[in-house]
FIMI-581183 format. One record per residue (C-alpha): z, x, y. Coordinates in pm, 1 decimal, padded with zeros to 6 digits. Layout:
<atoms>
<<Z,X,Y>>,
...
</atoms>
This chain:
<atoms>
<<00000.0,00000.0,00000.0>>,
<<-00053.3,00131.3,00367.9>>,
<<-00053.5,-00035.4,00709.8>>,
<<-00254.8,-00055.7,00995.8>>,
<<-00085.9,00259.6,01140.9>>,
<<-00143.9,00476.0,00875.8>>,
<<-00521.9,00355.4,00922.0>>,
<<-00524.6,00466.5,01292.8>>,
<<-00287.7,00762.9,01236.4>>,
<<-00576.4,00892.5,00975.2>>,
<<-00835.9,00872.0,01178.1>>,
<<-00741.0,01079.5,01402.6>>,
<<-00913.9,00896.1,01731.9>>,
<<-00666.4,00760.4,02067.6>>,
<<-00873.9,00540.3,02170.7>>,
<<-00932.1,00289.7,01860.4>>,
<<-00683.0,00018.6,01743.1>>,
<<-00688.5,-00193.9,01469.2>>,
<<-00517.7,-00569.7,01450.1>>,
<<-00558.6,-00828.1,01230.4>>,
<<-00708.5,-01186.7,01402.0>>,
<<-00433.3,-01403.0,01374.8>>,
<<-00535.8,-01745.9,01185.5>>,
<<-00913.2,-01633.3,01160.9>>,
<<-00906.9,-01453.0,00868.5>>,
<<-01052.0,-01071.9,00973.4>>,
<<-00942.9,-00808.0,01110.1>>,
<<-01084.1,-00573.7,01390.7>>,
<<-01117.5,-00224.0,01522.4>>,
<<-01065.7,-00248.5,01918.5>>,
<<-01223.7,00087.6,02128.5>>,
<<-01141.6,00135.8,02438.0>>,
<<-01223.4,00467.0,02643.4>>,
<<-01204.1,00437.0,03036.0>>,
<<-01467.2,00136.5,03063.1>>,
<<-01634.0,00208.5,02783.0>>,
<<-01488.8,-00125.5,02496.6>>,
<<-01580.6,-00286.3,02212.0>>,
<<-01497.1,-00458.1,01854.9>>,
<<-01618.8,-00401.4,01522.4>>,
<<-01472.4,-00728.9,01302.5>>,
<<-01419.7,-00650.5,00935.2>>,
<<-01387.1,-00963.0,00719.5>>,
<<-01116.2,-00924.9,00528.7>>,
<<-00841.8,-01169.3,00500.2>>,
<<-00553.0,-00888.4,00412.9>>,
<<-00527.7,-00534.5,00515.9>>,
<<-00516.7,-00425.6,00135.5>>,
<<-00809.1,-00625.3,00026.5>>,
<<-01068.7,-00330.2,00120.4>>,
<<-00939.5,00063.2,00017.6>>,
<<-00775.8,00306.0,00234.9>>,
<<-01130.5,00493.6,00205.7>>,
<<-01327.1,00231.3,00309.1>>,
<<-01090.9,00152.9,00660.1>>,
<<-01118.1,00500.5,00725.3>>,
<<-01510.1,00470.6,00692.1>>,
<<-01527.3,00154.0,00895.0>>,
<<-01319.2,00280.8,01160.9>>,
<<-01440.3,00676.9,01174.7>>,
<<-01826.1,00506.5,01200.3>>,
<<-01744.9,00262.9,01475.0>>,
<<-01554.9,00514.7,01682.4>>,
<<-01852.0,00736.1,01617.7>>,
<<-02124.3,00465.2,01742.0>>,
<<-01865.7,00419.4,02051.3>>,
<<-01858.9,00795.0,02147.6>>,
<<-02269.5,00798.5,02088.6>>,
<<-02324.3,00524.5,02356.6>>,
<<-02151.5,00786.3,02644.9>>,
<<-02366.1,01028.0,02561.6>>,
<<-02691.7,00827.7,02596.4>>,
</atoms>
């Protein structure tokens, strides 16, 4: 079992959080970097219903795709 901070922590990146959509059954990674936001939903209904892997995938690409849009 982990949580959602061990998720973040693993990552490694300060500007993503992850939080779980209360009563819509998904959770999402949340960027924000000094005006640059966004969300990346991941339909899940509970945190443990996808691997530790996989979160860290999800979240490492988004953050990723979020850095690559400053640099264009």
């Amino acid at each position: 079992m982990f949580n959602t901070e061990t998720v973040v922590h693993l990552i490694g990146d300060p500007c993503l959080k992850l939080y779980r959509a209360k009563g819509r059954g998904y959770w999402y990674f949340e960027f924000d970097d000094q005006g640059l936001s966004g969300t990346k939903i991941v339909p899940v209904e509970r945190l443990n219903d996808l691997s530790l892997d996989a979160w860290l995938n999800e979240g490492r690409t988004f953050a990723a795709a979020m850095r690559a849009k400053r640099e264009r």
